[in-house]
N, C-alpha and C positions, 0 to 999 in steps of 0.2 A: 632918381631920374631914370627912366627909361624902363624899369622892371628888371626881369629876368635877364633882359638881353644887353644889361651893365655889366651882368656877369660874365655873358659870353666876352665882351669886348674887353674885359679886364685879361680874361685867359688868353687875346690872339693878345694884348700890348706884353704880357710876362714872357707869351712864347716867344716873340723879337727879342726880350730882353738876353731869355737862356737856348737862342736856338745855334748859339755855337759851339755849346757843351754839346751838342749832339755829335758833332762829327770829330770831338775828343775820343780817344780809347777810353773804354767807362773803367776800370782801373784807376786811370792818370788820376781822375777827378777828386778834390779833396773833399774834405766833408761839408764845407761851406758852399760847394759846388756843387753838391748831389743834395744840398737841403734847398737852395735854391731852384733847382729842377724840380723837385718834391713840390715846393710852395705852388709852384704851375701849373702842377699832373692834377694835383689835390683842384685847384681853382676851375682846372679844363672838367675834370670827373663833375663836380657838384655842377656847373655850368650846362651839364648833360643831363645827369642824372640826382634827381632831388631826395637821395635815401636820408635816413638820420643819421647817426655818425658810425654807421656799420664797416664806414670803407678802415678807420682805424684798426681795426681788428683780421682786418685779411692779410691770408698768407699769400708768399708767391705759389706754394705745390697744393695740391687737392688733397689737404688732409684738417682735420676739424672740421669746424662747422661755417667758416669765411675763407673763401679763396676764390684767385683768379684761377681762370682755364683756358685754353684754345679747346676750340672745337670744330674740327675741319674746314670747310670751307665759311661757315660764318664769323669766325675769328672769334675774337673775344669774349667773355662770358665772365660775370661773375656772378658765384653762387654765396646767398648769404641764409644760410642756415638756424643762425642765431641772434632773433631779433625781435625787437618790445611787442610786434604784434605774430607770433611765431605761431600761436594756439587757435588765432581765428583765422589766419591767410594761409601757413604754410611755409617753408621755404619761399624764397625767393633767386628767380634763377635772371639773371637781365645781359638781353647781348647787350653789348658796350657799344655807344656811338662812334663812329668813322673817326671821329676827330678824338677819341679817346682812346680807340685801342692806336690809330697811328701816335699818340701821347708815350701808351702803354709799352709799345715798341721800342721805342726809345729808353724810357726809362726802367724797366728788366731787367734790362742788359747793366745798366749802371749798380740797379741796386744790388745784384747778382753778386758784382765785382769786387762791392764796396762792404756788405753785411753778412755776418754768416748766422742773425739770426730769426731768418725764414717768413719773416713777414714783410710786407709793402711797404707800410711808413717808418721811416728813423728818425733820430733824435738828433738835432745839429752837434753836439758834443757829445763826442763817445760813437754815435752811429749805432744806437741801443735802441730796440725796437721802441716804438711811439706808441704811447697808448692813449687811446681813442680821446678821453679830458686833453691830451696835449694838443693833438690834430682839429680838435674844434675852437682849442685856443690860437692856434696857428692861421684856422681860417677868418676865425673875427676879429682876428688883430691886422691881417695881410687886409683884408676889406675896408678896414677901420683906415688901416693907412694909403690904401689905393682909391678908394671911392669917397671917403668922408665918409661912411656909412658904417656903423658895428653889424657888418649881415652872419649869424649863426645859420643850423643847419633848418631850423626851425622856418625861419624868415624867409629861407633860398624856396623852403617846401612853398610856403606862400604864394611868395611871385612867381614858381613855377605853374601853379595852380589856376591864379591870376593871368595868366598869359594865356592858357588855356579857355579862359572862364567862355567864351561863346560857344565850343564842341560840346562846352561841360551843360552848356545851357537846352543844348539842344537834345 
């Protein structure tokens, strides 16, 4: 029901749920608490931006071929350098929507505080970096349980597509 914009509304009800870990010291936060911020960042990021599952692979610093960036006055940016159609697009460079670098802001600082190993997504146990198979089971299972719906990265591409289809038409 609704398309794309289930997703958005799924991302403002989790940010009510985790929006008091914000004004925690992101140190304090245990791991059950920064994977639940995670489950939301992850839900706000795809609710914006419909990539396949590239976001599992970025680092926090500008090194490899997936990472975030600030860039002066546009803010956030992320660059994905390594990706299934890499040979006929190019990189991929995308500023980050309002409602996700303000996401992004917030949770930096957490995972900053909480992992020393240099990428965005962790592992609820351990706090071991997440790889990318984990981050898309985490989003169709979080979907599966919030919306009745199993939505993958695939399906989010869709109904983003879909929501669009009249620009697309024209």
């Amino acid at each position: 029901d609704h398309g794309y914009a289930a997703l958005r509304k799924l991302a403002n009800d989790m940010h009510e749920e985790v929006e008091h870990l914000e004004r925690d010291a992101p140190a304090s936060l245990t791991a059950a608490e920064l994977y639940a911020y995670q489950k939301y960042f992850v839900i706000r990021f795809y609710s914006m931006h419909a990539l396949r599952g590239d976001l599992g692979d970025v680092r926090i610093q500008q090194k490899g071929q997936n990472y975030i960036y600030k860039k002066g006055p546009t803010g956030w940016h992320v660059h994905i350098g390594q990706h299934k159609t890499v040979r006929s697009h190019g990189t991929i460079d995308i500023r980050l929507a309002k409602s996700v670098q303000e996401a992004l802001d917030k949770f930096l600082p957490m995972v900053r505080a909480n992992t020393s190993h240099g990428y965005l997504l962790s592992t609820k146990k351990g706090l071991n970096k997440m790889s990318r198979k984990d981050m898309l089971i985490m989003l169709r299972n979080t979907t599966q349980r919030r919306l009745g719906k199993r939505l993958g990265v695939q399906l989010i591409r869709v109904l983003k597509t879909t929501e669009s289809l009249e620009s697309i038409d024209k």
